[in-house]
DRENVEXVEX-11730 format. One record per residue (C-alpha): residue in one letter; residue number from 1; y, x, z negated. Coordinates in steps of 0.25 Angstrom, whole numbers, plus 5000, padded with zeros to 4 digits. Each point is the difference from the previous one (the first is absolute). Layout:
N
[node A NUM [Y X Z]];
...
//
This chain:
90
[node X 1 [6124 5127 5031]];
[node X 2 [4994 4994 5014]];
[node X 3 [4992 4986 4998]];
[node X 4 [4989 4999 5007]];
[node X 5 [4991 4985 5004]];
[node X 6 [4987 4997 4999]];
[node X 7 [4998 4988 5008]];
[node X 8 [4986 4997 5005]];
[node X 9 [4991 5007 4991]];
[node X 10 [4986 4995 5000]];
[node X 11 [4994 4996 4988]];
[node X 12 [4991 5014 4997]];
[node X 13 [5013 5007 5001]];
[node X 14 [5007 4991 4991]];
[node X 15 [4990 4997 4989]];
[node X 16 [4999 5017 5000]];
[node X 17 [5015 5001 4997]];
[node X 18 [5000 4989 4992]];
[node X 19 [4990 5008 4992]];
[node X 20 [5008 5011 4999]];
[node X 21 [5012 4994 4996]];
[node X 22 [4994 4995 4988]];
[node X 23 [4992 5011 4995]];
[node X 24 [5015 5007 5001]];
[node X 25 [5008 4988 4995]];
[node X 26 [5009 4999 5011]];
[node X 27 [5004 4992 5014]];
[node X 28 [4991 4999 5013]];
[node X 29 [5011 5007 5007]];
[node X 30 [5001 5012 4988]];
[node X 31 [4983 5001 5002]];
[node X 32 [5004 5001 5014]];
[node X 33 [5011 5012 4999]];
[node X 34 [4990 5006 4990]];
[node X 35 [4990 5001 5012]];
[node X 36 [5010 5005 5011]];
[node X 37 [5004 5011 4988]];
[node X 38 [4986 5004 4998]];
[node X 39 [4996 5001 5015]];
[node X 40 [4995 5009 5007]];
[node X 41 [5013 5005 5008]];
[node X 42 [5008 5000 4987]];
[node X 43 [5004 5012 4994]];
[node X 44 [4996 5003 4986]];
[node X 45 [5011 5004 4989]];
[node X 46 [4998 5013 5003]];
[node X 47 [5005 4998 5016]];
[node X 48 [4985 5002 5005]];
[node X 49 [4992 4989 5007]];
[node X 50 [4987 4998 4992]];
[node X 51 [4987 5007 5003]];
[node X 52 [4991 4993 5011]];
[node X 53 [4990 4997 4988]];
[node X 54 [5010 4992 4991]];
[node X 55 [5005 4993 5016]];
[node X 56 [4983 4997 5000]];
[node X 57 [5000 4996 4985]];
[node X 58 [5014 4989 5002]];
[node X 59 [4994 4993 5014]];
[node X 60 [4985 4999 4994]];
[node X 61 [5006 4990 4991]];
[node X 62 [5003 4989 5011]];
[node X 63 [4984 5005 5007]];
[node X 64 [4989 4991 4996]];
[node X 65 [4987 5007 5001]];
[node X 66 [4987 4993 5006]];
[node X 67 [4988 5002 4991]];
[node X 68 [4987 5005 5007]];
[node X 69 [4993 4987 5006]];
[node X 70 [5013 4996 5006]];
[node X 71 [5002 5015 5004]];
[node X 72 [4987 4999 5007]];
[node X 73 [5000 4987 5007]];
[node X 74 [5013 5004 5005]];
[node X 75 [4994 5014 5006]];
[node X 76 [4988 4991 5005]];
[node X 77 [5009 4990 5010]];
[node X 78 [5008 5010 5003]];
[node X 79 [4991 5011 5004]];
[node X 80 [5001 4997 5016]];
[node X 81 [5013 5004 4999]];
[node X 82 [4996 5014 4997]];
[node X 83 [4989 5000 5012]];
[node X 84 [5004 5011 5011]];
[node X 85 [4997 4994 5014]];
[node X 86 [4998 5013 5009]];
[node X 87 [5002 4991 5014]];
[node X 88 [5014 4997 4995]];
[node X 89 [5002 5016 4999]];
[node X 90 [4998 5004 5012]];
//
């Protein structure tokens, strides 16, 4: 078996596989190995990669999700950005 370094995680990442490692009992590193196993570019036991629901499914674990007010103050300073200036298309 290859080892593989972690060096310079930052904390989100750390605490995340820390909390992995102990919900399954076993080492960072192992929680890590766990992770690459399950990814999306892994193949499954049967020699398939997994479906592009279940890759959806294992990265919406690390995705934070914003709830409406924060969603809307976001669209609202950010709305120039979606403006269309015809001058500059010409």
């Amino acid at each position: 078996m290859n080892a593989i370094l972690l060096e310079e995680l930052t904390p989100v990442i750390r605490e995340k596989l820390q909390q992995l490692a102990n919900a399954q009992g076993c080492s960072i590193a192992q929680a890590a190995d766990l992770l690459l196993s399950k990814a999306p570019f892994s193949k499954n036991a049967s020699g398939k990669l997994p479906e592009p629901d279940e890759q959806e499914a294992f990265f919406m674990q690390f995705c934070g999700k914003w709830d409406k007010e924060t969603a809307d103050a976001f669209d609202q300073s950010t709305a120039h950005f979606r403006e269309i200036d015809p001058e500059m298309w010409k």
